[in-house]
One Martini backbone bead per residue (centre of mass of N, CA, C, O) as a GRO file, in nm:
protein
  186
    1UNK     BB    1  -5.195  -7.511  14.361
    2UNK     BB    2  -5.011  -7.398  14.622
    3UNK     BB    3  -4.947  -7.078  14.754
    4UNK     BB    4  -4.635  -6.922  14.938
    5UNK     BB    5  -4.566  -6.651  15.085
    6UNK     BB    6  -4.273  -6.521  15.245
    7UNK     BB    7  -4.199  -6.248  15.047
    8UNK     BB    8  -4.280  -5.866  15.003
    9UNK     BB    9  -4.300  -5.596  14.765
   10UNK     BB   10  -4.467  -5.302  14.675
   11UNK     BB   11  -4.442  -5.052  14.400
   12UNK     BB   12  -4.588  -4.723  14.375
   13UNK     BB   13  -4.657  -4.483  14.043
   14UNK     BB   14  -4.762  -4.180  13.918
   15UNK     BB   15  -4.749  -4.124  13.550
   16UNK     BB   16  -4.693  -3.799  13.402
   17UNK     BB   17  -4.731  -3.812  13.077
   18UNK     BB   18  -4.733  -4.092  12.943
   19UNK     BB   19  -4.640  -4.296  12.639
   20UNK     BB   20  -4.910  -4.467  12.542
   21UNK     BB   21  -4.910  -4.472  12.237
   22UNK     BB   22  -5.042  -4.186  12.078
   23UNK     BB   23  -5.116  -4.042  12.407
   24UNK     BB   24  -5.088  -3.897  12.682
   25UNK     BB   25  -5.100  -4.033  13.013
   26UNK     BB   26  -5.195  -4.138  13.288
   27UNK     BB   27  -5.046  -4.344  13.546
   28UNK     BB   28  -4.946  -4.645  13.662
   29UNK     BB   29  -4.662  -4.799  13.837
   30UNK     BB   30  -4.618  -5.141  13.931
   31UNK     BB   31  -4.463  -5.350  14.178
   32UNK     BB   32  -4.349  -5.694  14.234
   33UNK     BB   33  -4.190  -5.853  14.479
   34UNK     BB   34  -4.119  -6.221  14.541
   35UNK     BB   35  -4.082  -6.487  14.770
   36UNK     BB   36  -4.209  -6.814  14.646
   37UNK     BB   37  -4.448  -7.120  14.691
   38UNK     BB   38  -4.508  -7.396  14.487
   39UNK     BB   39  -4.590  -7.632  14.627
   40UNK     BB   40  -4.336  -7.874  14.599
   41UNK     BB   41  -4.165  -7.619  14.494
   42UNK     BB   42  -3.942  -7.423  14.524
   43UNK     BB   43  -3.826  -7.116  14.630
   44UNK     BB   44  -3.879  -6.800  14.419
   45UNK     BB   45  -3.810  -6.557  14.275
   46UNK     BB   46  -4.009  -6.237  14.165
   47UNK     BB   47  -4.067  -5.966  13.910
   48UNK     BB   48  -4.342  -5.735  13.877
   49UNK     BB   49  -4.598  -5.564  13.684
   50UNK     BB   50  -4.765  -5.304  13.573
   51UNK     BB   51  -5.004  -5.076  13.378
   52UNK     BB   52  -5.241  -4.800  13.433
   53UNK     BB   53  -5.481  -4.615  13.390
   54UNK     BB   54  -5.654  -4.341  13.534
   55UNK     BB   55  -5.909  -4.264  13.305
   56UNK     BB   56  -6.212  -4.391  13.356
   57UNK     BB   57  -6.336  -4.426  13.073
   58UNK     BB   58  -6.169  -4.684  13.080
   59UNK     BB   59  -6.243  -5.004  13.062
   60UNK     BB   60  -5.948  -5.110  13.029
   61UNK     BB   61  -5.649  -4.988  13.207
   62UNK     BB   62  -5.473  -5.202  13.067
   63UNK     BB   63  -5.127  -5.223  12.905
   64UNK     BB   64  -4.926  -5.384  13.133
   65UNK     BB   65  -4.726  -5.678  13.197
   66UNK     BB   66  -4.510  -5.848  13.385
   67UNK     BB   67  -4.178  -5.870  13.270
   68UNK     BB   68  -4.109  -5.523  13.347
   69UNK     BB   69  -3.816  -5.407  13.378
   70UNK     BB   70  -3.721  -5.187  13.260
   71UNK     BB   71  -4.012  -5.013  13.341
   72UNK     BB   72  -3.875  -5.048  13.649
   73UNK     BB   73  -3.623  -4.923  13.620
   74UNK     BB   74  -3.657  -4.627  13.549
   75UNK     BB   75  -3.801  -4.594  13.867
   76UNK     BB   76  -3.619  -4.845  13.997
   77UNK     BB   77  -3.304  -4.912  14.029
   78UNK     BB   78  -3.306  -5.079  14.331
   79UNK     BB   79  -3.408  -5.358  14.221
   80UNK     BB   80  -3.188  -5.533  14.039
   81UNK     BB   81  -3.164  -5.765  14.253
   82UNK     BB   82  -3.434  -5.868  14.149
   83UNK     BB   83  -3.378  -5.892  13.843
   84UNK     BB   84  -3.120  -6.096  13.894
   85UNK     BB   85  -3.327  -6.329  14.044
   86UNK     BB   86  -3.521  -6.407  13.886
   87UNK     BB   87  -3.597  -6.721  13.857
   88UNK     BB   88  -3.486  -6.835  14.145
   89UNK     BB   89  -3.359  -6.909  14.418
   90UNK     BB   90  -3.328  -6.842  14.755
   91UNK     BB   91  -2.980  -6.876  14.685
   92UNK     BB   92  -2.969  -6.770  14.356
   93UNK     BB   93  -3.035  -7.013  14.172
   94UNK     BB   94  -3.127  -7.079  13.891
   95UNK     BB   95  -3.320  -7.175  13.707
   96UNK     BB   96  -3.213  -7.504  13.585
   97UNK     BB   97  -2.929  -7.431  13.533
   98UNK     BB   98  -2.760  -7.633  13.398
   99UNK     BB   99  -3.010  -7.732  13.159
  100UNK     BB  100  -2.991  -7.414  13.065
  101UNK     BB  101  -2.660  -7.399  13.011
  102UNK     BB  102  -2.652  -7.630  12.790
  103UNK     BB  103  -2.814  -7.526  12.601
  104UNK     BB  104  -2.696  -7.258  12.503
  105UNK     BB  105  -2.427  -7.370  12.489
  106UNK     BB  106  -2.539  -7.633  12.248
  107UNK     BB  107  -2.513  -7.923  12.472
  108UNK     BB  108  -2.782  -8.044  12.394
  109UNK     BB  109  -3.019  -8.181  12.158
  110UNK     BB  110  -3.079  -7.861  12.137
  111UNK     BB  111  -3.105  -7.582  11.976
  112UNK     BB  112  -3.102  -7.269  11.989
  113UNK     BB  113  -3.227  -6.978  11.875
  114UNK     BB  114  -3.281  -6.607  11.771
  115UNK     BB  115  -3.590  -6.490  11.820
  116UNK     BB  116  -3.611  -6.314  11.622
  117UNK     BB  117  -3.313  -6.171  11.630
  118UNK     BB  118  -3.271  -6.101  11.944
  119UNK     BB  119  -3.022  -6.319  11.906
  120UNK     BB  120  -2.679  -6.402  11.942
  121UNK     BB  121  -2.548  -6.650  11.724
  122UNK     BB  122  -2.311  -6.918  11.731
  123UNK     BB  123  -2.061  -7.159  11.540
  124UNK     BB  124  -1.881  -7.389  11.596
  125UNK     BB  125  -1.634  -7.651  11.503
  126UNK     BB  126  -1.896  -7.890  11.530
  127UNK     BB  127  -2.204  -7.706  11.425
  128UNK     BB  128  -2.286  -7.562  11.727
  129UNK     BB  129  -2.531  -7.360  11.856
  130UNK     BB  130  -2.458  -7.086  12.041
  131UNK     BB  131  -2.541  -6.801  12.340
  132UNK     BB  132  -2.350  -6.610  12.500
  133UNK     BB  133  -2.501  -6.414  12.626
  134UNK     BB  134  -2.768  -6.608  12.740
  135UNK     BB  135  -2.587  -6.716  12.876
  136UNK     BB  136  -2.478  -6.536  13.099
  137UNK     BB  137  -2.736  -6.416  13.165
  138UNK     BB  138  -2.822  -6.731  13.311
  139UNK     BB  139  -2.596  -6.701  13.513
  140UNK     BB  140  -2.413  -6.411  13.586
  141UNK     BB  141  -2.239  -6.318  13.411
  142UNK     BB  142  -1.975  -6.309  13.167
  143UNK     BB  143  -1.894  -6.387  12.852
  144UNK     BB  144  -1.602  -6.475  12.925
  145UNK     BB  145  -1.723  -6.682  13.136
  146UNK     BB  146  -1.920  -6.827  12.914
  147UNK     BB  147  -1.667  -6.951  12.743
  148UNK     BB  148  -1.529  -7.090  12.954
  149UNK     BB  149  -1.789  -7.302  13.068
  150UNK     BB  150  -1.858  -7.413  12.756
  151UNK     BB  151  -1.551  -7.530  12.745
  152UNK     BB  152  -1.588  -7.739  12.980
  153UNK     BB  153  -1.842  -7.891  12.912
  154UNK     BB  154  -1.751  -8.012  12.656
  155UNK     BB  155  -1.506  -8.155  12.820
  156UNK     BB  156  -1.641  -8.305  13.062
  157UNK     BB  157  -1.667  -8.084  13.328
  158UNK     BB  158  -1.801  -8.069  13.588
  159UNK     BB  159  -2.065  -7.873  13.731
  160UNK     BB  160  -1.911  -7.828  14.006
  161UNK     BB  161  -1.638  -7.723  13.890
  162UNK     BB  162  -1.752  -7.492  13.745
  163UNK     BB  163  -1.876  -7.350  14.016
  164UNK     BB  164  -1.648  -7.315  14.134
  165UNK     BB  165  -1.437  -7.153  13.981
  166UNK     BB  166  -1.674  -6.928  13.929
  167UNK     BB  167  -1.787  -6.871  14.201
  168UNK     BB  168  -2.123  -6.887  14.191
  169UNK     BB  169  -2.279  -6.944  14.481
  170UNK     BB  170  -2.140  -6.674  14.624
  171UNK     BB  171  -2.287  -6.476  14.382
  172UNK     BB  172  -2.580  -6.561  14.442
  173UNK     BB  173  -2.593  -6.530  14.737
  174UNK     BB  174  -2.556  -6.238  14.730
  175UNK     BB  175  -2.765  -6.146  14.532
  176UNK     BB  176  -3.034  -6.308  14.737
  177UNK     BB  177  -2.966  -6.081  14.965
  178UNK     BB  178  -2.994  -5.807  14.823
  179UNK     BB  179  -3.305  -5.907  14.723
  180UNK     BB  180  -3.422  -5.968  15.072
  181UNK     BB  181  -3.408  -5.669  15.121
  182UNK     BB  182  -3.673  -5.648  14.938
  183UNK     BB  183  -3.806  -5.746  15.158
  184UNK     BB  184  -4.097  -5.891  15.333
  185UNK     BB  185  -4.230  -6.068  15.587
  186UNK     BB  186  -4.540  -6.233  15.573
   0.00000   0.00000   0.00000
């Protein structure tokens, strides 16, 4: 599958004295920031970074890597426009929004887990269990805006009307904007 870039930029900083295991190292903390396009799949933002010793010695000096969010944002708070719309589309529309919106929300066929306690998950009371805060991240709403969405859902009010209601493309794509900014035309 062919990869088509079409902006990105990376910021590279070398941290004196990072705890990475049980003593402290020199290390490099790069990000990079992409909007790409795999094959005939729509283009989507990502970013990424990785974590890498620069003492010589060290045979593999990768400590970290993939989308280590919070780990870059400590370094770059300005980047936060990339890390909201991390695997979205170019309008700011999260991946498979609609779809993966009902399974958070529990009206999927499938219900979410707590991921080994690390979501919080509730049951209504129809017995089917869904992720409000999962949810809410997931849309980039807040929670209670995401208990409004789920309620909607179950009602079997369109997905369009709840995104108009919303006002989820217009926040979706400042969102998107905003990101754009952070990246240079390849």
């Amino acid at each position: 599958m062919s990869e088509s870039l079409i902006a990105a930029n990376s910021w590279s900083r070398v941290l004196p004295g990072r705890f990475y295991g049980y003593e402290k190292r020199r290390v490099r903390l790069t990000a990079k920031g992409e909007l790409v396009k795999l094959g005939d799949q729509l283009p989507y933002y990502s970013l990424t970074g990785d974590v890498q010793i620069l003492d010589r010695r060290y045979r593999d000096p990768f400590i970290m890597g993939g989308c280590i969010h919070e780990e870059i944002l400590k370094y770059w708070p300005e980047l936060a426009p990339l890390v909201r719309v991390h695997l979205s589309g170019p309008d700011g529309v999260p991946m498979h929004a609609e779809a993966n919106a009902r399974y958070w929300a529990g009206l999927a066929n499938y219900q979410p887990d707590d991921n080994y306690g690390r979501r919080v998950l509730e049951t209504d009371n129809q017995g089917r269990t869904w992720a409000p805060d999962t949810l809410a991240d997931h849309l980039r709403i807040s929670v209670r805006e995401a208990r409004e969405a789920r309620e909607a859902m179950a009602r079997g009010i369109s997905w369009r009307q709840i995104l108009e209601t919303l006002k989820l493309p217009e926040r979706w794509s400042s969102e998107a904007g905003a990101a754009r900014k952070l990246l240079r035309d390849v």
